[in-house]
C-alpha positions in Angstrom: 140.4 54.5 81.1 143.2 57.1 79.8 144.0 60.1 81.5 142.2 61.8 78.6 139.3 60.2 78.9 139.4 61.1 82.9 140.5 64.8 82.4 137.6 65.2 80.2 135.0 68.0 80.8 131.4 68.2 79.7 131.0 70.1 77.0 129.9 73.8 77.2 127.2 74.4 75.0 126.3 78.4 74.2 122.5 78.2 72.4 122.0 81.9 70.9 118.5 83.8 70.3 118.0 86.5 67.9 119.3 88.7 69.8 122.6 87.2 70.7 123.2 86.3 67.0 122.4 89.5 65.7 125.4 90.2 68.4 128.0 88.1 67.1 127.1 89.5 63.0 127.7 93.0 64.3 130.5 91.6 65.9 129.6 92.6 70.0 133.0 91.0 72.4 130.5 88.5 74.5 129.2 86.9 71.7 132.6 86.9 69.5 134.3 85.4 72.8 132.0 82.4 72.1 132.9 82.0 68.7 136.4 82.2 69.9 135.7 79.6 72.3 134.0 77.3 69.6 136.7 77.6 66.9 139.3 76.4 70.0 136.8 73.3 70.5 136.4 74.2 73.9 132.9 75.0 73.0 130.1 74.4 71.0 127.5 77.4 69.9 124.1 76.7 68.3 121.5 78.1 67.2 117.8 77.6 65.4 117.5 78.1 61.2 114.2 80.0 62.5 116.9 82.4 64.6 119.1 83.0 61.7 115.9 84.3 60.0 114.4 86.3 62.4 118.1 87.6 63.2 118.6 88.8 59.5 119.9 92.4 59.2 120.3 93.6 55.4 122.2 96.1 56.9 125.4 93.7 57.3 127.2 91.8 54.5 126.8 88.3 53.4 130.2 88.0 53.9 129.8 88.8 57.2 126.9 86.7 58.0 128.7 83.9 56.3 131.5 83.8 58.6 129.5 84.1 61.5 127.6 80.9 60.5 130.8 79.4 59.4 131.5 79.4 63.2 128.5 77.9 64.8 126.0 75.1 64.2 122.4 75.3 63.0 120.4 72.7 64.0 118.4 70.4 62.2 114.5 70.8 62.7 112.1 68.4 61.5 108.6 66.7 62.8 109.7 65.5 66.1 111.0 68.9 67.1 108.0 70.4 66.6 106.1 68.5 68.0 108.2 69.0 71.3 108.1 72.6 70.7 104.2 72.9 70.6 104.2 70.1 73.7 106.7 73.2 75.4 104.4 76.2 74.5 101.1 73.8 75.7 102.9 73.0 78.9 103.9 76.7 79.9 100.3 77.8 79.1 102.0 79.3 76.1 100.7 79.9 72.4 100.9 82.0 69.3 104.1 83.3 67.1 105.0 85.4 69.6 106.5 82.3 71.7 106.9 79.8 68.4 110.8 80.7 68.1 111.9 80.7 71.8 110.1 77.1 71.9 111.9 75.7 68.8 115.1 77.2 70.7 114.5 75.7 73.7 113.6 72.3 72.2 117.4 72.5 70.3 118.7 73.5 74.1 117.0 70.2 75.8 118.7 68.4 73.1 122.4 69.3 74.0 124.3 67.4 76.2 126.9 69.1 78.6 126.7 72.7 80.0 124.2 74.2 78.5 123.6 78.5 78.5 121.0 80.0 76.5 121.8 83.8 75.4 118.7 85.6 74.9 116.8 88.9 75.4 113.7 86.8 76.3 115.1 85.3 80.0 111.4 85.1 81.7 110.1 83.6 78.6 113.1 80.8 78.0 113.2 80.0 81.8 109.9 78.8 81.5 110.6 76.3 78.1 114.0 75.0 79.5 114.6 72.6 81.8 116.4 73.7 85.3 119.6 72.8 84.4 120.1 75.1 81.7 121.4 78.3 82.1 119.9 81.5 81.0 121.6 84.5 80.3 120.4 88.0 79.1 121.6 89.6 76.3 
């Protein structure tokens, strides 16, 4: 084993909500500090496709949402996701579109490896979809 390979520390993982991202496209100092963090490669920040909709403010630029996006990664959803994210919301006693995006957020945070903090205005609601070992943080 190199040194490398023994110096090496789990990944930190910042998952963002609506909330958070709509943060970072306004350009709030938490939320660019991440960026910061993931354009280093000292972190990775994700997010949902359904959170880049529900976060969409005409009021900022393309440009600016562009660059934002240009900065994190937006997972991949398909059938299997889903399915977990309905198997959350059943689970938690859960249901209804009021809940449908914080599932499919927490289903991309189960799926990171590493340390894993989800930044959201929705804590009570995310603490109950994620598993203990993720983080929640408000927004």
């Amino acid at each position: 084993m190199t040194g490398r390979a023994r110096d090496h520390k789990p990944l930190r993982v910042f998952v963002l909500d609506s909330e958070a991202l709509s943060q970072a496209v306004r350009g709030e100092r938490r939320m660019m500090a991440l960026l910061d963090l993931a354009a280093r490669g000292e972190a990775e920040v994700v997010t949902s496709p359904m959170t880049v909709i529900e976060a969409f403010d005409g009021r900022v630029t393309e440009r600016r949402w562009d660059w934002v996006l240009s900065r994190l990664e937006v997972s991949e959803l398909g059938r299997q996701q889903a399915r977990e994210a309905r198997k959350l919301l059943a689970e938690a006693g859960l249901h209804g579109h009021k809940y449908a995006i914080d599932a499919v957020l927490a289903v991309v945070a189960r799926e990171r490896r590493g340390q894993v903090t989800v930044f959201t205005s929705d804590v009570d609601d995310l603490e109950r979809l994620v598993p203990r070992h993720v983080v929640v943080r408000k927004v």
